[in-house]
C-alpha positions as CSV (number, residue, x, y, z in Angstrom):
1,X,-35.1,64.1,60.0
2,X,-36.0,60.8,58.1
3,X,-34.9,58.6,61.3
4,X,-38.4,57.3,62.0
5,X,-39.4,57.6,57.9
6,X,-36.0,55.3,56.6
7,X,-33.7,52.9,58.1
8,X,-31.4,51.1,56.7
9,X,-29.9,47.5,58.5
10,X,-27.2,45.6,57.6
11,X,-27.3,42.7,56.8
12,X,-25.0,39.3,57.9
13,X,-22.4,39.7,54.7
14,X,-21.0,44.2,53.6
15,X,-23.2,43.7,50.7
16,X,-26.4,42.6,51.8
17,X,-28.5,45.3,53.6
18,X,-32.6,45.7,54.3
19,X,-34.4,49.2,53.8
20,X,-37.3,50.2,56.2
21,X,-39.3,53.2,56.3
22,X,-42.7,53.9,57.7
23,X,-43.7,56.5,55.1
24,X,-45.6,55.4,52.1
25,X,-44.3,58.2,50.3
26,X,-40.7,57.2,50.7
27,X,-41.9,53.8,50.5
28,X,-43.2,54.5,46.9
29,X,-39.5,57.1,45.9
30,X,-37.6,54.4,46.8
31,X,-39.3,51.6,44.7
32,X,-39.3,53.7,41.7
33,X,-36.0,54.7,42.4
34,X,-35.0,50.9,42.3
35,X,-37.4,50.3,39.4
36,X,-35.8,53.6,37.0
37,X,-32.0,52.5,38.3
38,X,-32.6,48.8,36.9
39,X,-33.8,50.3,33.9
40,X,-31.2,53.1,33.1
41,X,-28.2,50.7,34.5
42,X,-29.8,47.8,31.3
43,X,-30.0,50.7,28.8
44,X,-26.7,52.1,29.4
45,X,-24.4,48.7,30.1
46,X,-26.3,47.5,26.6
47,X,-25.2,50.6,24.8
48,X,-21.8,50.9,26.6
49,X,-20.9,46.9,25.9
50,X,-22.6,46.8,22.3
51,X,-20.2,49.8,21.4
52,X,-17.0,48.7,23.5
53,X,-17.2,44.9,21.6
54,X,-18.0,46.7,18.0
55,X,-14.9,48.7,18.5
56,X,-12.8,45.9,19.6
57,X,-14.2,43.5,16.9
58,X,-14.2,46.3,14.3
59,X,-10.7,47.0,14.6
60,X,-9.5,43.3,14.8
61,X,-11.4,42.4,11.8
62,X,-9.2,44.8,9.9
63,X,-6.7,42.4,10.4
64,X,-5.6,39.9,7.6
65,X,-5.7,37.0,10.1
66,X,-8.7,37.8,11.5
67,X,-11.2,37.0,8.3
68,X,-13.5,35.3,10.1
69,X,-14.2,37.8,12.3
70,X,-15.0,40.1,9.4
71,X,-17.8,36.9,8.3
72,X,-19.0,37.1,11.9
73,X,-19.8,41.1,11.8
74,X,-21.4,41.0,8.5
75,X,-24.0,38.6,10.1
76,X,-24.1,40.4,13.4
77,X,-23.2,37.9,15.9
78,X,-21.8,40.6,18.4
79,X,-24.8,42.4,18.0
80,X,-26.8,39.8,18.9
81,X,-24.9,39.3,21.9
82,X,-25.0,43.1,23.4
83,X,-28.3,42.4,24.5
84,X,-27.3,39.7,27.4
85,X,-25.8,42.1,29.7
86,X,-29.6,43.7,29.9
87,X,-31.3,40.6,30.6
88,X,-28.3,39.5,33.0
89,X,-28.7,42.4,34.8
90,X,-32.6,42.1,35.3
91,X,-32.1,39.0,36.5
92,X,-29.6,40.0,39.0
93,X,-31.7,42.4,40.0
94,X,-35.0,39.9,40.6
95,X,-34.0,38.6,44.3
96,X,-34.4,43.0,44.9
97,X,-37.9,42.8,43.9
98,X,-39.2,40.2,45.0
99,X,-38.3,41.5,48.6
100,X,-40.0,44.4,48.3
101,X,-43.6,44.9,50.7
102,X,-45.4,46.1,47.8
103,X,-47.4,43.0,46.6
104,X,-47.6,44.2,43.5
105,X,-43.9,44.3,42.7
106,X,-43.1,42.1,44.2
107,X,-44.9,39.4,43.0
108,X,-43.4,40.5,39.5
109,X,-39.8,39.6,40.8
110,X,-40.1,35.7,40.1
111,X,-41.8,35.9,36.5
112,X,-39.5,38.6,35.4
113,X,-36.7,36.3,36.5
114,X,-38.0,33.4,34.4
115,X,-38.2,35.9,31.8
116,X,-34.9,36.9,31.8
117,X,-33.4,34.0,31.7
118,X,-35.6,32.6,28.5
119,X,-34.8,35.7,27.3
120,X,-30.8,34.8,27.6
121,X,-31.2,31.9,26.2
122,X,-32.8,33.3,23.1
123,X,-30.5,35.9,22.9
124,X,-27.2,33.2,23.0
125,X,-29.3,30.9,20.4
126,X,-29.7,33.6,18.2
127,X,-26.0,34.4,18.0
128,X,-25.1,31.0,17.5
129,X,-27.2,30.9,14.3
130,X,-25.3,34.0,13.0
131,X,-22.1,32.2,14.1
132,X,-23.1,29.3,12.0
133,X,-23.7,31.6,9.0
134,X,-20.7,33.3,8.9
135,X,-19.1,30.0,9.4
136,X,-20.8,28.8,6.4
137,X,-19.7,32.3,4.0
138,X,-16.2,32.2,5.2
139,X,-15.8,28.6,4.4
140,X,-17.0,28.9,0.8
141,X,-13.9,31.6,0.6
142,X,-11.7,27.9,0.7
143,X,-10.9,26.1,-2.4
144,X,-12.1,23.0,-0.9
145,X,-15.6,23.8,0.0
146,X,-16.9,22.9,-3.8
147,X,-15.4,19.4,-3.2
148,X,-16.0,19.0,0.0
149,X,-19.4,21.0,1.5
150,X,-20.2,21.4,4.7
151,X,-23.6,22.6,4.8
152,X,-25.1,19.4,5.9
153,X,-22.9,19.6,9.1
154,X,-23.9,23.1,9.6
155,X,-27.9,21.7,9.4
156,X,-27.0,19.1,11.7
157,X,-25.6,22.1,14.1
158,X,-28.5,23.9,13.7
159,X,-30.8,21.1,15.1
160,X,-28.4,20.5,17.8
161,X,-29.1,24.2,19.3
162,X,-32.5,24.2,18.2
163,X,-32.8,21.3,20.9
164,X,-30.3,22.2,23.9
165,X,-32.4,25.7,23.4
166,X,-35.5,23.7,24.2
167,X,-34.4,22.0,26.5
168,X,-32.9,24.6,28.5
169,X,-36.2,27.1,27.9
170,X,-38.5,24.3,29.4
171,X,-35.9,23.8,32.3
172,X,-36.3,27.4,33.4
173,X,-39.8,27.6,33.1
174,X,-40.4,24.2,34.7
175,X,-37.5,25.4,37.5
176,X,-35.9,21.5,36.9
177,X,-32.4,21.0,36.5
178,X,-31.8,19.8,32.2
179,X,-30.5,16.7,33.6
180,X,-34.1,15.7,34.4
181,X,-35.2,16.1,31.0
182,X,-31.8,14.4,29.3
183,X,-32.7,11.4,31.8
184,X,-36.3,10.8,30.2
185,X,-35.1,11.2,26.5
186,X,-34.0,7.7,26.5
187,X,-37.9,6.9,26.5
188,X,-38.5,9.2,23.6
189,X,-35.5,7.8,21.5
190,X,-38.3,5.4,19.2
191,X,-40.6,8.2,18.8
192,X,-37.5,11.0,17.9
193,X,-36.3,7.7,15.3
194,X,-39.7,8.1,13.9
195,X,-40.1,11.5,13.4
196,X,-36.7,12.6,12.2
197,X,-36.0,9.3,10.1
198,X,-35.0,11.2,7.0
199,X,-33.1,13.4,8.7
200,X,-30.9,10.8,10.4
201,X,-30.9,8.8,7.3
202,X,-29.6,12.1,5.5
203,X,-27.5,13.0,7.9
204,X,-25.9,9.7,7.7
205,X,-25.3,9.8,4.2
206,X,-24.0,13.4,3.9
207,X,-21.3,12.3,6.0
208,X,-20.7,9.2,4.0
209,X,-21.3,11.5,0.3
210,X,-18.4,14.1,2.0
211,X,-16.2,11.9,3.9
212,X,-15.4,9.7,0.1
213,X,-15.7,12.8,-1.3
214,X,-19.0,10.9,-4.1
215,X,-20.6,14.3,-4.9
216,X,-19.9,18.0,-4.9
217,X,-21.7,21.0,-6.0
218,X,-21.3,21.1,-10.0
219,X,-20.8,17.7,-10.5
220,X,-23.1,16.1,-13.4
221,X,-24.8,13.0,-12.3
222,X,-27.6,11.0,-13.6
223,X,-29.7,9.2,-11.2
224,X,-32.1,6.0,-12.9
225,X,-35.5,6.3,-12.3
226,X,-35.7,9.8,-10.4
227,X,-35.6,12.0,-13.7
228,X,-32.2,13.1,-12.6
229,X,-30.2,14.3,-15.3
230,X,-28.0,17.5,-14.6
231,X,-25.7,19.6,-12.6
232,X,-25.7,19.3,-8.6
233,X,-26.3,23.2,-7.9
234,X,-26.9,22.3,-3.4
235,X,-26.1,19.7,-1.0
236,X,-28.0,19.8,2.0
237,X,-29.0,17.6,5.2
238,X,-31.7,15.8,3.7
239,X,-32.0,16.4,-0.1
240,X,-29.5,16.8,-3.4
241,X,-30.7,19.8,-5.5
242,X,-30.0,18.7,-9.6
243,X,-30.6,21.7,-12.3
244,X,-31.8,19.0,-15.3
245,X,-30.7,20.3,-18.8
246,X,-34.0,21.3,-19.3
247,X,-33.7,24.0,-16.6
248,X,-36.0,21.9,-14.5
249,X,-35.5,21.5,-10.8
250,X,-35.6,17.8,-9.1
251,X,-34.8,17.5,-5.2
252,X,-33.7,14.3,-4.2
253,X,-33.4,12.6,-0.7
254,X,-29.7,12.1,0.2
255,X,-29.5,8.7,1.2
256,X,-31.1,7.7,-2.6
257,X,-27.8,8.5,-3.6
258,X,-26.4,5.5,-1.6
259,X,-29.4,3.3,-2.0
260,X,-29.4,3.7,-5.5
261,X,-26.7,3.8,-9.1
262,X,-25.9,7.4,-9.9
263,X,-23.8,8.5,-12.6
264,X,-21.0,11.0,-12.0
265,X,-19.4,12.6,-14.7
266,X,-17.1,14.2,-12.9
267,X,-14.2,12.7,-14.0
268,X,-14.9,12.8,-17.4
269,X,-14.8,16.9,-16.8
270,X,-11.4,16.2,-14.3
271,X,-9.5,14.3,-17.2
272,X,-10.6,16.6,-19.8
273,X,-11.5,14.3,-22.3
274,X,-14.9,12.8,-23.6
275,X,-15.8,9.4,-25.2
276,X,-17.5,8.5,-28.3
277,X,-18.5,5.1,-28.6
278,X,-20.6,4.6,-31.9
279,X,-21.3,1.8,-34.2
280,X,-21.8,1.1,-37.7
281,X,-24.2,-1.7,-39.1
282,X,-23.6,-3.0,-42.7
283,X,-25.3,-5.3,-44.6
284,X,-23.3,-8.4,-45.1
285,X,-24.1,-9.4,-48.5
286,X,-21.8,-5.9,-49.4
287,X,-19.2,-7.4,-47.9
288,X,-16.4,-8.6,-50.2
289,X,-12.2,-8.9,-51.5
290,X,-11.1,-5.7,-52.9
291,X,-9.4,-6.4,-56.2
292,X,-6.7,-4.2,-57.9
293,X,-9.5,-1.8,-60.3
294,X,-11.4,-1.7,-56.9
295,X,-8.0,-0.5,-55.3
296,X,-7.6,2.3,-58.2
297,X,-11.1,3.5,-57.8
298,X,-11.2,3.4,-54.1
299,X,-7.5,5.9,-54.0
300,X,-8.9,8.2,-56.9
301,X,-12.3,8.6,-55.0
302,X,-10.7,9.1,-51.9
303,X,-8.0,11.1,-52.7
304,X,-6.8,11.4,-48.7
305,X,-3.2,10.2,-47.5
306,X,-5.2,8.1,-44.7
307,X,-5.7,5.3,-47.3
308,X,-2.1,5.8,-48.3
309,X,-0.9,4.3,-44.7
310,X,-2.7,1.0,-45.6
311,X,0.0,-1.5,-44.4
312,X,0.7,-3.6,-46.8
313,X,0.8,-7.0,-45.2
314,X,0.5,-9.3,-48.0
315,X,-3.2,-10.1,-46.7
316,X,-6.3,-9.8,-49.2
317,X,-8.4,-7.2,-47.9
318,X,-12.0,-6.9,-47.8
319,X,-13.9,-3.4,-48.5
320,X,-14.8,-3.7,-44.6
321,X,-11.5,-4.3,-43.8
322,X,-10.2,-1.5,-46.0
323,X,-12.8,1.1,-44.3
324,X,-12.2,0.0,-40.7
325,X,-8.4,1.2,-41.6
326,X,-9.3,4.3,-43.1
327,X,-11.7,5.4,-40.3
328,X,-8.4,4.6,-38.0
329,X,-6.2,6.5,-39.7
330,X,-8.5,8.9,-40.5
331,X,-9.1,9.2,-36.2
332,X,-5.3,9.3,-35.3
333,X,-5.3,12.1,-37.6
334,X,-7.6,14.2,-36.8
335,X,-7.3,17.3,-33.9
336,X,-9.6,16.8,-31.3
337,X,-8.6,13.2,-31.3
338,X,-6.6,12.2,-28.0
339,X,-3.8,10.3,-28.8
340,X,-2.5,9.4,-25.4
341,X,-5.9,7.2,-24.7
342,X,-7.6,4.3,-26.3
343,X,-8.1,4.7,-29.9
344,X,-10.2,1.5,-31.8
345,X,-12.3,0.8,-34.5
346,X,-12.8,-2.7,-34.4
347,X,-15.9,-5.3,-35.6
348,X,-17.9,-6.3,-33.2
349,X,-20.1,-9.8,-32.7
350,X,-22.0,-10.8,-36.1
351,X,-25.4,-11.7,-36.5
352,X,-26.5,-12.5,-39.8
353,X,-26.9,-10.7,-42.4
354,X,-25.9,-8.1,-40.1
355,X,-22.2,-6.9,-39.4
356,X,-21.2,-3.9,-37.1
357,X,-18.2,-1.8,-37.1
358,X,-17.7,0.1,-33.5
359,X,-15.7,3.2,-33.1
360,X,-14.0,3.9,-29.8
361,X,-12.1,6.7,-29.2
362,X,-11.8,9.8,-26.9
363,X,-12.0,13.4,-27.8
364,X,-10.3,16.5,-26.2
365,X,-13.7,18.4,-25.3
366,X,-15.8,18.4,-22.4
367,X,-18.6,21.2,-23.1
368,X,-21.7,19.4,-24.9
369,X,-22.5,21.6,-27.6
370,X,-18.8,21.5,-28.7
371,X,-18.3,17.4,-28.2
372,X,-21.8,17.1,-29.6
373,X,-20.4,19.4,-32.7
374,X,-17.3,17.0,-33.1
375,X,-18.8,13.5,-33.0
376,X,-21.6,14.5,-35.6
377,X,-18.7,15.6,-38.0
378,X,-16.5,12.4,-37.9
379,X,-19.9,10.7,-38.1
380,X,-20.9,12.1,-40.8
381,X,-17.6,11.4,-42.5
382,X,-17.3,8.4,-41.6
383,X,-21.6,7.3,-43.2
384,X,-20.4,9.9,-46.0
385,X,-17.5,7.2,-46.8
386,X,-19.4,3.9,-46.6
387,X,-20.9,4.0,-50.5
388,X,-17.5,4.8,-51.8
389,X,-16.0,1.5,-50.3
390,X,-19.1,-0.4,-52.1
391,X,-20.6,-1.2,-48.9
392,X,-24.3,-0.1,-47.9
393,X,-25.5,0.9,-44.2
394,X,-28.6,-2.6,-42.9
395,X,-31.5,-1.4,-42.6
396,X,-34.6,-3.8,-41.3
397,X,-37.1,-2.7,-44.5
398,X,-34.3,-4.6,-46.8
399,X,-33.8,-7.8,-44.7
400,X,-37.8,-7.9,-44.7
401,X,-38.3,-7.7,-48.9
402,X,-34.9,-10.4,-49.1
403,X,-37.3,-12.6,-46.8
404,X,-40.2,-12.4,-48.7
């Protein structure tokens, strides 16, 4: 019946055959036929793969050692994948249409093939971003990943697809191998320096910042000369996010932090302990020996053991000398002090009629309201003292009216 209407050849290899038919009508069935089998055989391998992976992933990410597949479907990597079997498919499918006799159609084949492929390539570049994310959450599940961030590395990633994306989008449209591109990106190397200069700068010192392990989220740093003083709250490729104490926000380029001196605190916060370095200027003329009624007045006033622990060393002590020994007394006493690190109060260089006592010593308490708290109150003890042991605090108005 449809001898002279359809017949079907052949062709040199079992799976290669040609359809003829010298009815338009058939002619016209059998594209759409081709045209609605394409279309129902993308719909239902898409639905049939997306739901045959999310079952397989689903029930391996229930598994204890499979975590990172559980980061991976939160941020639908598989998802984004289902959607290459469609576009493989209509590509397979091209070479069909563009043999058709309809000009129409057939001059669709080649452009729907180019599309298919960009399309791919989307589809896989998109997935690898996901992949990148979920790489990134289930790494800041580690311990390590506050000392040791990788999001710079991840940025670095990111650019790296970003390009081989580009490159392999203009390689199907163009229909030139990537090769032929890669060959002429040695003449573009200058301009690429140009363009991304703070990016390679950055990039270079994240890896140098990570790889001595100089900054890490949390970490307090103070930079000179950037308004920099505060907690590290992001590291990324190109800039160092600091939260200033004032709740103020200052980005600064990455490689500033090797160009430049920064301050880290961090190990003041690691060994639990703070310093307090202050000192104490007297007026020299106040200075003197401390006789025996001086003595007796000084232990009634005071009326503290600390100036019971005097050692008695035969010298004859000054009212300085007797105060720097009360203060360290006083410090090796006290609470907050720690014992197990340097504990001085010693005089330092005079200029006259100036002489200065510095204290140097190291208190258990990182938090700065509390150490703040702490160092005014042995401050204030310590100015609270200095009448009582006859001496009196130099102040610039009083070596002025001795002048004149």
């Amino acid at each position: 019946m449809f001898d002279k209407a359809l017949r079907i050849e052949s062709g040199p290899s079992w799976h290669q055959f040609h359809v003829y038919t010298d009815s338009e009508f058939v002619a016209i069935l059998l594209v759409a036929a081709l045209l609605l089998a394409i279309l129902l055989a993308s719909a239902l391998c898409y639905y049939l793969t997306r739901w045959v992976m999310l079952a397989i992933v689903g029930h391996l990410a229930r598994r204890e050692e499979f975590k990172w597949l559980r980061a991976a479907e939160r941020h639908k990597v598989f998802h984004r994948l289902a959607p290459l079997v469609p576009a493989a498919i209509v590509y397979a499918a091209t070479p069909m249409l563009s043999g058709l006799t309809f000009p129409l159609i057939a001059a669709l084949g080649h452009p729907l093939a180019i599309l298919a492929a960009c399309y791919m390539v989307y589809t896989l570049l998109r997935a690898a971003l996901a992949l990148l994310d979920s790489v990134s959450e289930r790494y800041s599940h580690f311990p390590s990943s506050g000392e040791r961030p990788i999001k710079s590395f991840l940025q670095i990633a990111t650019i790296v697809l970003y390009v081989i994306a580009l490159i392999a989008t203009i390689s199907v449209l163009l229909e030139r191998s990537p090769a032929y591109f890669l060959t002429g990106l040695s003449a573009m190397t200058a301009l690429l320096i140009i363009i991304f200069r703070d990016s390679l700068l950055g990039f270079v010192a994240s890896i140098q910042l990570t790889a001595y392990d100089m900054l890490r989220v949390g970490d307090w740093i103070e930079v000179p000369g950037f308004v920099a003083d505060g907690t590290v709250i992001d590291i990324a490729l190109n800039t160092i996010k600091v939260q200033n104490f004032d709740n103020s926000i200052v980005m600064l380029p990455s490689y500033v932090l090797l160009t430049n001196s920064v301050k880290n605190w961090r190990g003041m916060s690691e060994s639990g302990a703070r310093r307090v370095k202050h000192a104490i200027h007297f007026d020299a003329d106040t200075v003197s020996f401390a006789d025996e009624a001086f003595l007796a007045q000084l232990r009634s006033g005071i009326g503290q053991p600390h100036f019971a622990r005097t050692p008695d060393d035969g010298l004859r002590r000054t009212n300085l000398g007797l105060y720097r020994l009360y203060l360290t007394a006083y410090f090796r006493d006290h609470p907050a002090v720690r014992h197990d690190m340097p504990l001085v109060v010693r005089q330092l260089q005079a200029s006259q009629p100036v002489v200065a006592l510095e204290i140097f010593l190291y208190v258990g308490e990182t938090r700065w309201e509390r150490y703040e708290e702490l160092q005014s109150d042995m401050l204030d003890h310590a100015y609270g003292l200095v009448p009582l042991f006859g001496l009196r605090c130099w102040q610039e108005s009083a070596l002025s009216a001795r002048k004149l």
